[in-house]
C-alpha positions, -999 to +999 in steps of 0.1 A: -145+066-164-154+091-137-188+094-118-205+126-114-194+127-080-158+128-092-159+151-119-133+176-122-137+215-120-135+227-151-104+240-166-086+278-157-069+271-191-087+297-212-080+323-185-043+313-184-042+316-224-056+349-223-028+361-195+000+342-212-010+366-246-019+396-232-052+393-249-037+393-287-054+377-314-037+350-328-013+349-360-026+331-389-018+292-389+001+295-426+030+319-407+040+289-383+023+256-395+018+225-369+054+212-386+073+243-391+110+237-383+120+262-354+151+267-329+167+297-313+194+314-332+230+310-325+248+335-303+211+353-289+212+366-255+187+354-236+159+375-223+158+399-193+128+385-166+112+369-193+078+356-189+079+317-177+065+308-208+091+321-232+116+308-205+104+277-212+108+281-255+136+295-249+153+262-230+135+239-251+149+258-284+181+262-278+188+228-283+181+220-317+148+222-343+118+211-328+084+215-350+056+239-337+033+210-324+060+195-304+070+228-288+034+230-281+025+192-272+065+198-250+052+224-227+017+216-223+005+248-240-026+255-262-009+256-300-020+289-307-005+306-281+027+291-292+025+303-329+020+341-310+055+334-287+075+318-314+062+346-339+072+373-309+107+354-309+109+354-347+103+394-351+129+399-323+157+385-345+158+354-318+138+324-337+153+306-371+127+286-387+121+265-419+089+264-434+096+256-469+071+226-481+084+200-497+077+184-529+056+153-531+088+142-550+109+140-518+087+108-505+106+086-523+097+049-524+133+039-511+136+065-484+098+054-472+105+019-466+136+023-448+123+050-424+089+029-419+113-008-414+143+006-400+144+032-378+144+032-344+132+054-311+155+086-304+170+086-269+151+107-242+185+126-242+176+134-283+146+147-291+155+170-317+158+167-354+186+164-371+203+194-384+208+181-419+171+176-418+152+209-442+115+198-444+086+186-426+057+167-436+024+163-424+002+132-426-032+126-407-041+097-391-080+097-386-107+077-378-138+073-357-141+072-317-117+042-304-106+026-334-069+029-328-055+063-338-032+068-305-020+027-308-006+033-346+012+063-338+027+052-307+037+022-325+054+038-357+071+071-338+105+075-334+105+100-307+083+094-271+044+101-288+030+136-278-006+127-260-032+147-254-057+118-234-082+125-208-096+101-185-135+093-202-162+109-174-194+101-168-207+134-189-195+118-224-218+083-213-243+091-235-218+108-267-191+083-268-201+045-277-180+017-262-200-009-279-165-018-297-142-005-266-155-018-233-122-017-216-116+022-229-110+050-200-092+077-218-099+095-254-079+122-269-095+159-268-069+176-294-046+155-311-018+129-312+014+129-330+047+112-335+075+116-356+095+095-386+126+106-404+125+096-439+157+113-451+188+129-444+166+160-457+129+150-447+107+143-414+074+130-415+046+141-388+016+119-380-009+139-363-042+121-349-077+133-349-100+131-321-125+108-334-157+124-321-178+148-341-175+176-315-139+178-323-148+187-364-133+222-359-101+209-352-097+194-387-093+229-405-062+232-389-052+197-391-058+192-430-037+221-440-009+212-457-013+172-450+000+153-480-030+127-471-045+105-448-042+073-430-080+057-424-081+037-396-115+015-396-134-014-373-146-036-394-171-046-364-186-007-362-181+005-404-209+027-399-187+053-379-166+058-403-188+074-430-188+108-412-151+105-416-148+103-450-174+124-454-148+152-434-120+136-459-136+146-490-145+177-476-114+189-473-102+172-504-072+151-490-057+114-505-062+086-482-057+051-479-077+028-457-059+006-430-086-024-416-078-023-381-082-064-373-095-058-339-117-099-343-104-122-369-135-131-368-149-096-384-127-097-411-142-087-444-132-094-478-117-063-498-148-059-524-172-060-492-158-031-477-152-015-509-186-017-517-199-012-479-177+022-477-181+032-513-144+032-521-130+046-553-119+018-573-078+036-567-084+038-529-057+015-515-073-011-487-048-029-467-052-052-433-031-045-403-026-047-364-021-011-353+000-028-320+024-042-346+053-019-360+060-041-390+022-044-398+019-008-394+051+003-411+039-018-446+002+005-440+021+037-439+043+023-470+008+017-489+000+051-483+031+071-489+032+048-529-007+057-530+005+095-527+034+095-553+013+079-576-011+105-577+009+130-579+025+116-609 
């Protein structure tokens, strides 16, 4: 964590936004999602003097479908102004896309265990999806302040995870609590995310939520178009996590709770927390060590059979 004395200017990023657009407002979310499908189009000519920006797409593109957040997350620009490029690049003829959302059906229980046990990390020299590959997926992993959001998704990815960490400064002292994360010196300010192939056909996103309240206006975005949500709790700090399923509810999403086992010695029984977090009696509860790939693989599992059976 920073002292006042080393605190960093703050951030020319709004300005650079504002240049890189030319001042445009921003195209609605639902015309390129966080895990819209999107490359360049065969046989397109590149631009003349284009701006370093859509340089940058256009490189990145060309060599296979990447989703919008990892365009985004790739080249270290805000989101937004990425859905305004790629939406310039798709009315110019020069962006394919696919944005067809899949059926809850295509989570099957076979092709969710063996993505979650067996896959493996794509090389750095692969970091595209496979061509055979026609949908993406979204699901959120969320949770309070420290409790593990960056670990699990780091530990289930395939691909490098896409970070968006900032060393903690001495302004967010008295805002973030370390009570349950002394040794903690960075937090996430937008969002994490990794990736998973289920199928031949289907990719799965996990995205991560910052887990402090001033980063609510983030989930609008976030929850649109998840198929559910992974909830991450302490079992030393449950308190925390009521404002979370409070934002869960809100926005009406499915989740299944994962008790991060920080302490053996913190561990609850199932009906305590049940009762303690007022659980629907269908609300799956399951234990596991977000460091551990197996551990975390049978959570995501647990979630994924939660979702296909309410959709049945």
């Amino acid at each position: 964590m920073t002292s006042p004395g080393e605190e960093q200017q703050v951030s020319s990023g709004f300005v650079r936004s504002y240049v890189i657009t030319g001042g445009r407002g921003l195209p609605e979310a639902d015309e390129l999602t966080l895990v819209t499908l999107v490359t360049i189009a065969p046989d397109r000519e590149p631009y003349r003097n284009p701006s370093p920006e859509i340089q940058a797409i256009w490189d990145l593109c060309s060599g296979g479908y990447l989703s919008v957040a990892e365009v985004a997350g790739r080249l270290e620009l805000p989101v937004g102004v990425v859905r305004l490029l790629l939406k310039d690049l798709t009315d110019q003829g020069h962006l394919l896309r696919r944005k067809v959302p899949p059926p809850l059906s295509s989570l099957t229980r076979r092709s969710s265990r063996r993505c979650c046990m067996d896959s493996r990390p794509a090389s750095a020299e692969n970091i595209y999806v496979s061509d055979a590959v026609q949908r993406a997926v979204k699901i959120l992993v969320i949770g309070h302040f420290a409790v593990g959001k960056t670990t699990i998704i780091g530990t289930l990815s395939e691909i490098k995870p896409l970070r968006t960490e900032e060393r903690m400064t001495q302004a967010a002292a008295d805002i973030d609590d370390l009570r349950g994360a002394p040794g903690k010196e960075t937090t996430t300010v937008a969002l994490d995310f990794g990736r998973l192939t289920l199928s031949d056909e289907l990719v799965l996103y996990l995205f991560g939520t910052p887990g402090q309240q001033r980063f609510v206006e983030l989930w609008e975005d976030m929850a649109r178009g998840s198929l559910g949500a992974l909830l991450l709790v302490d079992p030393a700090r449950l308190a925390d996590t009521f404002p979370v399923i409070d934002l869960v509810e809100k926005y009406g999403l499915e989740y299944a709770v994962a008790v991060n086992s920080f302490d053996p010695h913190t561990r609850h029984e199932e009906e305590e927390l049940r009762e303690a977090l007022d659980l629907l009696p269908d609300t799956p509860v399951v234990y596991c060590d977000a460091r551990d790939r197996d551990s975390s693989a049978r959570t995501l599992i647990t979630l994924v059979r939660h979702l296909l059976a309410r959709a049945a």
